[in-house]
Each structure stands twice: as C-alpha cells, then as structure tokens.
C-alpha positions as CSV (number, residue, x, y, z in Angstrom):
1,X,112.9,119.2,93.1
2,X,111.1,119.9,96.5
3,X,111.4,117.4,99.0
4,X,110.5,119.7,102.1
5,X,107.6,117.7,102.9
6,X,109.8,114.6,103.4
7,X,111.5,112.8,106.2
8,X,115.7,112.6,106.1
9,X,115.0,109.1,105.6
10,X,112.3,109.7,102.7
11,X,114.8,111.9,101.2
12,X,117.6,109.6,101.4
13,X,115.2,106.7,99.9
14,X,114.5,109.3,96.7
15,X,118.2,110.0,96.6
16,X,119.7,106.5,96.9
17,X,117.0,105.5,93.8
18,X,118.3,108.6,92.2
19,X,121.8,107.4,92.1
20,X,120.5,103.8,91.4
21,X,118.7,105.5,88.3
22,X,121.5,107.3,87.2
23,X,124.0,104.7,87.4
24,X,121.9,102.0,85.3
25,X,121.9,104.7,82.5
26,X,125.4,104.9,82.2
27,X,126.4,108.0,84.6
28,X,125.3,110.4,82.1
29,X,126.5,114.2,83.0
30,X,124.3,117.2,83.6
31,X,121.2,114.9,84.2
32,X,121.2,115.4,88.1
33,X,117.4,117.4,88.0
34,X,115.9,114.7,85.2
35,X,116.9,111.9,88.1
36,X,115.5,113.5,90.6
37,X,112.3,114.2,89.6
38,X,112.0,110.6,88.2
39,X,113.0,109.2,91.9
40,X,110.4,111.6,93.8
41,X,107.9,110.6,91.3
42,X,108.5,106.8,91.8
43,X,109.0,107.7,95.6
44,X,105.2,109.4,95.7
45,X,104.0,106.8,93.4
46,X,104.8,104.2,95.8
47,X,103.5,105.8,99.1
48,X,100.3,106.3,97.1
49,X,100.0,102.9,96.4
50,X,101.0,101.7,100.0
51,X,98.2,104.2,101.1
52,X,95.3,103.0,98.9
53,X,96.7,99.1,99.8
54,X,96.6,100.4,103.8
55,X,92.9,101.7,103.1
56,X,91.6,98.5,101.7
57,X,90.3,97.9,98.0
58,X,87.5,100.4,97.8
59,X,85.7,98.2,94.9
60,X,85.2,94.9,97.3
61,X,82.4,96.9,99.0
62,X,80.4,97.6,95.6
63,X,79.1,93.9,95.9
C-alpha cells in the first residue's frame, strides 16, 4: 500500500491501527497487505470526514 503522500506520524497512525486490526482478529499469518489496506482506508476515511466537518455542513446553507 502507498503511503508516500503521508506524514511519519500519518504513517505510524495507519500502522499502529494496522497492528490494532490484526491483533483483534487473532494474529492471523500472511495477512500483512489485507491490514494495511483496511487501516489506510479507515485512516483516509477519517481525514475526509474531519475535512468536510472543518468545512462546515454544506446542506445548512440550502435554507
């Protein structure tokens, strides 16, 4: 998975829920790439969201 675009401490935030991940399913073996790519997709998910909360709710203009 590609982190280039992210900070050590971004990276170490997608590793350290990586790890957190992989231990609550039970240490499974040869899984390292499947938790990964879950992290950095919970990791982007979250910025996202903390960038459309920063922008304000677009809808409370429509009224």
């Amino acid at each position: 998975m590609n982190t280039d675009g992210l900070s050590p401490a971004e990276q170490e935030s997608v590793r350290l829920t990586a790890y957190f991940l992989w231990e609550q399913d039970g240490r499974p073996a040869d899984r390292e790439v499947e938790y990964w790519a879950r992290a950095l997709e919970q990791f982007e998910r979250q910025r996202e969201y903390d960038r459309m909360i920063a922008d304000g709710d677009p809808d409370r203009d429509r009224n």
